[in-house]
C-alpha positions in Angstrom: 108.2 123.1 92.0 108.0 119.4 92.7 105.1 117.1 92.7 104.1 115.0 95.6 101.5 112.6 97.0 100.3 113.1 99.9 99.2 109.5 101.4 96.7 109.7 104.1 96.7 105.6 104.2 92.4 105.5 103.7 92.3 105.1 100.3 92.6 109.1 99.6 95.5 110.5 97.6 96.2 114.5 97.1 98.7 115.5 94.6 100.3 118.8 95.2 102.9 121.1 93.8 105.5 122.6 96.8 109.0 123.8 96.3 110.6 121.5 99.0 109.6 118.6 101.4 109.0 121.5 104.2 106.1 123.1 102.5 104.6 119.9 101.3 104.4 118.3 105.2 102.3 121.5 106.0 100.1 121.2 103.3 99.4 117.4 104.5 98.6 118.4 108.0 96.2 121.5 106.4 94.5 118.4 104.8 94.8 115.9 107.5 91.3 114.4 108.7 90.8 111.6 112.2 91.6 108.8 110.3 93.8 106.9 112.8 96.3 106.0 109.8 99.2 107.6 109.5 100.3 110.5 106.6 103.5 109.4 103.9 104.0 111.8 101.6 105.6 110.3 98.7 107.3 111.4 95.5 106.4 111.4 92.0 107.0 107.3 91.7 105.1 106.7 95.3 108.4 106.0 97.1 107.6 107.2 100.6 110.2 109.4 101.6 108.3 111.1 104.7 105.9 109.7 107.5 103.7 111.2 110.1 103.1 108.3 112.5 99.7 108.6 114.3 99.3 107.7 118.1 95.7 107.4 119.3 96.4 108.4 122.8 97.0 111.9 124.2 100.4 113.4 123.4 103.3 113.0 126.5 105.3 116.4 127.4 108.4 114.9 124.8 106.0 114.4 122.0 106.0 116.8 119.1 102.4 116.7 117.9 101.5 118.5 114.7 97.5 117.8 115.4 96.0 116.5 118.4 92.7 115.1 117.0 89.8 112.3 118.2 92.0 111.7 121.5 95.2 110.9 119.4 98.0 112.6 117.1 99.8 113.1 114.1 103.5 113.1 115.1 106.1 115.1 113.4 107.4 114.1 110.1 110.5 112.3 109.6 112.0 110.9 106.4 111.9 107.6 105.8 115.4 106.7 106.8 114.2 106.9 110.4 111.8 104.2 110.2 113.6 101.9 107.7 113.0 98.9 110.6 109.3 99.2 109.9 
């Protein structure tokens, strides 16, 4: 098992146990809340190493949402390489 932070970027932190990155990003969307910030995950030294972006519009046919929520979405994790312009 590995530890992991989930990050939902309003001041609230949950720590978790999951065997991989996979089971983790489910267990942040099972926690997920509208807060219009989006969800890291990070490991054990809060190095972000996945992201669920959040878009506060409805979801487009090419969008992968993983909660629609409050008019907006969580998009699909991706690891951090992905968004290393940000």
């Amino acid at each position: 098992m590995t530890t992991y932070k989930i990050d939902y970027c309003n001041g609230f932190f949950l720590t978790i146990e999951a065997e991989d990155l996979k089971e983790a990003t489910k267990k942040a969307v099972e926690s997920a809340a509208y807060t219009q910030c989006d969800i890291k995950i990070r490991d054990e030294n809060y190095n972000t190493i996945a992201i669920s972006k959040w878009y506060g519009v409805p979801p487009e046919d090419w969008d992968k949402p993983l909660l629609e929520i409050g008019g907006g979405f969580y998009d699909a994790f991706q690891d951090t390489d992905y968004f290393e312009y940000i």
